[in-house]
N, C-alpha and C positions, 0 to 999 in steps of 0.2 A: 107494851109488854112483848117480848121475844117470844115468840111462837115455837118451841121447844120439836114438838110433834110434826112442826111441817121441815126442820130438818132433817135433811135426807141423812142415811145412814152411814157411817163410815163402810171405805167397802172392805170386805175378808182380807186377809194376806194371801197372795198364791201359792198354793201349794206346790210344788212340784214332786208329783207320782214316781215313783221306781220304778225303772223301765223293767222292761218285759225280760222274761229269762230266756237266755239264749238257747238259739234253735238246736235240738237235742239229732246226731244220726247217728245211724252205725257203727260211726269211727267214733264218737264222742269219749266211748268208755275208754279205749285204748289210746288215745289224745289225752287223755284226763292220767291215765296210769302214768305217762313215759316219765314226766316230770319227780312224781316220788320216787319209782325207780331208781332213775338216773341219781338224785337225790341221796338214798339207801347205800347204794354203790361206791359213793361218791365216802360217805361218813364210814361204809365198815372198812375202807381205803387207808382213811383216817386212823382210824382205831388200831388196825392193823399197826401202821408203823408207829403209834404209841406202845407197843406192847415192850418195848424194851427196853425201857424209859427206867430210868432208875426209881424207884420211889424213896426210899432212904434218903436220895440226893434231894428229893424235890420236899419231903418234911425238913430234913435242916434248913433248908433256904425261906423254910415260912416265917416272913415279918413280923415284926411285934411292933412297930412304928405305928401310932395311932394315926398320923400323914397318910401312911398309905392306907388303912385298914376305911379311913375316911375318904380319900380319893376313890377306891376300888368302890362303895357304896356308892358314892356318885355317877361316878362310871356306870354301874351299874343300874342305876335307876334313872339315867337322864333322859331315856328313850320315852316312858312311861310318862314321867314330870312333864316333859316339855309338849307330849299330847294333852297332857290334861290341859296345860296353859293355853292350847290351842281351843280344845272343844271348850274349853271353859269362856273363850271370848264367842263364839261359834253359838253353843248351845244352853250360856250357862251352866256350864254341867258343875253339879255342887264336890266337896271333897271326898264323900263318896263313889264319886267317878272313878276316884285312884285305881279301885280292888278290880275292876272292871279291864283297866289298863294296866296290872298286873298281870292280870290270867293270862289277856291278849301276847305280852310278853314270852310268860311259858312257852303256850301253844307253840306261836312262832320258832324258839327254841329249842323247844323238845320233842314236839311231835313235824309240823311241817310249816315250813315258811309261809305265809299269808293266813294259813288257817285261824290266826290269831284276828285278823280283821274279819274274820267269817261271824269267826265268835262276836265280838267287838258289834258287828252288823245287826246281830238276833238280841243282844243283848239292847242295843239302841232301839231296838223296835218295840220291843218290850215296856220301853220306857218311855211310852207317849209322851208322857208329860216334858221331855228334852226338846224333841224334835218330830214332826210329822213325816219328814222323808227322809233319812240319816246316809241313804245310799249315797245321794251326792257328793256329800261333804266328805265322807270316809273316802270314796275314790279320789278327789281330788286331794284329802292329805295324803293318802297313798302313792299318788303320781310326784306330785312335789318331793317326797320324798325320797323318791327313786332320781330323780331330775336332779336332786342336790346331790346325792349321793353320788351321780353320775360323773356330774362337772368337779366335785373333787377329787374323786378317781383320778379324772384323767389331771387335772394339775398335780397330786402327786406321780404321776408317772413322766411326766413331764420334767418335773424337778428331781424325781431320783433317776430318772432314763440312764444318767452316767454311770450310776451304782450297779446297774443290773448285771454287768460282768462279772461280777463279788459270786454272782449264783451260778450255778452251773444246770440251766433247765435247757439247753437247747433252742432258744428261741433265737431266730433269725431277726436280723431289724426288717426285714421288708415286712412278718408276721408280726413283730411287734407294733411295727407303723400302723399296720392295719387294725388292730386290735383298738390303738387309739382312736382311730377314726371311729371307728363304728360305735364306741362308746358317746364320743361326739356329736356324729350323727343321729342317735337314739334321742340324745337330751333333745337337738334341734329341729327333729319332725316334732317332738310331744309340742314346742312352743309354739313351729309353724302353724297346726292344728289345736292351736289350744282354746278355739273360739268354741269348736264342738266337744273338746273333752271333758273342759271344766262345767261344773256347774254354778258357782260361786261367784261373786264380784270380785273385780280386780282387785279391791282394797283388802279384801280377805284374803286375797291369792299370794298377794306380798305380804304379808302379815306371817302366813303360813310358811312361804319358802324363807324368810327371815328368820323367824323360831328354829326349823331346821337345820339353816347354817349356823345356827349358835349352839345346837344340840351336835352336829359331826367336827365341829371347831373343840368343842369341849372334850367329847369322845375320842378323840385324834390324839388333841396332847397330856391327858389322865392317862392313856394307853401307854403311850410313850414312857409317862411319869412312872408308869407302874412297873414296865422294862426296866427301866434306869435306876429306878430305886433299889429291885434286886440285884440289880448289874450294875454297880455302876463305872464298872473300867471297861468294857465296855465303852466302844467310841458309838457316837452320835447316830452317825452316818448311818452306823448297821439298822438302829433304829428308825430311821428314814426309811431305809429299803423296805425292811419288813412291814413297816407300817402298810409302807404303799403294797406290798404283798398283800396284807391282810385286809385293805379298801376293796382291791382288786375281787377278792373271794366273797368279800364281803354283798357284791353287786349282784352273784348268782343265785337267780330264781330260786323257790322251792326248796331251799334250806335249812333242816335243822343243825343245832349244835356246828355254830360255822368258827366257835372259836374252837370248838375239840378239830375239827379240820384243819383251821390254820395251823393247830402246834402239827399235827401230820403233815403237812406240808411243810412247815418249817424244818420238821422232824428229817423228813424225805432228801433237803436238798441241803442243810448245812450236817446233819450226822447226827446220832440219839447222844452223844457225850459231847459236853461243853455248855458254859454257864448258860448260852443264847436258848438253846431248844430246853432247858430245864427254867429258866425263866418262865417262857411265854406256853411252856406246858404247866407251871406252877396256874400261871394266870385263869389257862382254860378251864384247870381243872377247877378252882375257885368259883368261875361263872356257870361250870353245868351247877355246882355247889348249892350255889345260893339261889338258881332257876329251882331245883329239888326243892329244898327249903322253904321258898314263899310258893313253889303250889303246895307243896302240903299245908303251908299254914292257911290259906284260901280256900282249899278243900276241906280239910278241919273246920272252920268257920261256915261255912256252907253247910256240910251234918249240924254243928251245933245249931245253926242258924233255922234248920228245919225239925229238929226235933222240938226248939221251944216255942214255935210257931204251931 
């Protein structure tokens, strides 16, 4: 008979600990401020040059195409979906996970760029029963995800490089050259160093920057789609430029509302009249829209959620 008792125990799984919170000095506070700042600046910039935007012009132009009204939902939720597909192989996380990576969305949006994985972070903690250390895992899909981001940046700028005379910003090619590089270079020290950065196995690590590139593959050409379909005479090309414009913006820290900036910027360099800046201002205005919309409906669920509790 098999001695049950004198089998040794399986041993624990390792946990790995959340490291230690960073060393706090004097400068911390004013290090911590410059980013929202810069950020704030950056959007009432934005806002600004929306202000003379026709609005009349931009309600005619609203679709009634169930195509696009279905595209623009996707678009719009693919950031959230394709995290859950992640933490869901990750952490199990059940479909409940969604509302979690809705908020996350918001925040990022409408208040301040990361803040959304801050949230996302307390939120995981909370919820022992997912994961014991969530820290890892969240920084490394955050990393990958900037990493993907990155290296499509620079292939769109690369492919539309020809276009960018069409705009009139000033930009020098030796400033533009460089601007490439260094985008490039950022991707290729995270991967140099990625033995210290990551905390995950390699099979997760590709699993992760795969979901990603099929989540900025999707978002690239739904964007485009959604251009085109209000525009569509409108040549191609313009949409290439812009696109890679709007990647570009896309890459900067600490952002909220980056599509209300892009139509400002858009706004800024092709003029407030003409189909292009009342399209892709239709667009933005639709995504603060529908960010408005599922937080109140997340915050309404939240009151009711606690008053019947």
């Amino acid at each position: 008979m098999t001695d049950f008792a004198a089998q040794p125990a399986p041993a624990a799984p390792a946990v790995i600990a959340d490291p230690a919170p960073p060393l706090k000095t004097r400068w911390s506070g004013w290090i911590a401020a410059i980013g929202p700042i810069l950020s704030l600046g950056v959007l009432g910039a934005a806002l600004y040059e929306l202000r003379t935007l026709d609005m009349a012009a931009l309600w005619a132009m609203m679709p009634t195409s169930i195509g696009f009204w279905l595209a623009f939902a996707v678009c719009y939720a693919i950031s959230p979906l394709s995290e859950w597909v992640i933490f869901r192989k990750l952490w199990h996380l059940p479909a409940s996970g969604l509302a979690p990576l809705f908020r996350k969305l918001v925040c990022n949006e409408l208040l301040l760029g990361y803040l959304g994985e801050m949230y996302f972070y307390s939120w995981a903690r909370r919820h022992a029963g997912l994961t014991t250390a969530p820290f890892g895992a969240i920084k490394d899909v955050s990393i990958l995800s900037a990493v993907a981001g990155n290296v499509f940046t620079l292939l769109l700028v690369v492919i539309a490089s020809p276009l960018f005379s069409r705009l009139d910003m000033g930009i020098e090619t030796t400033h533009f050259v460089t601007s490439v590089v260094v985008i490039l270079v950022s991707s290729l020290v995270i991967f140099a160093f990625r033995g210290r950065l990551f905390s995950l196995p390699a099979r997760d690590l590709l699993f992760i920057g795969g979901i990603h590139t099929v989540r900025i593959v999707v978002a690239i050409g739904l964007s485009a789609f959604l251009w085109h379909a209000l525009v569509p005479a409108v040549a191609l090309s313009w949409w290439l430029l812009l696109g890679t414009v709007r990647q570009i913006l896309s890459r900067l820290p600490l952002m909220p509302n980056k599509e209300i900036v892009f139509a400002g910027v858009v706004t800024l360099l092709v003029g407030t009249h003409g189909p292009i800046a009342e399209a892709i201002a239709l667009v933005a205005a639709l995504s603060l829209a529908a960010n408005l919309i599922v937080g109140a409906v997340l915050g309404a669920s939240d009151v009711v959620r606690a008053v019947l509790d």
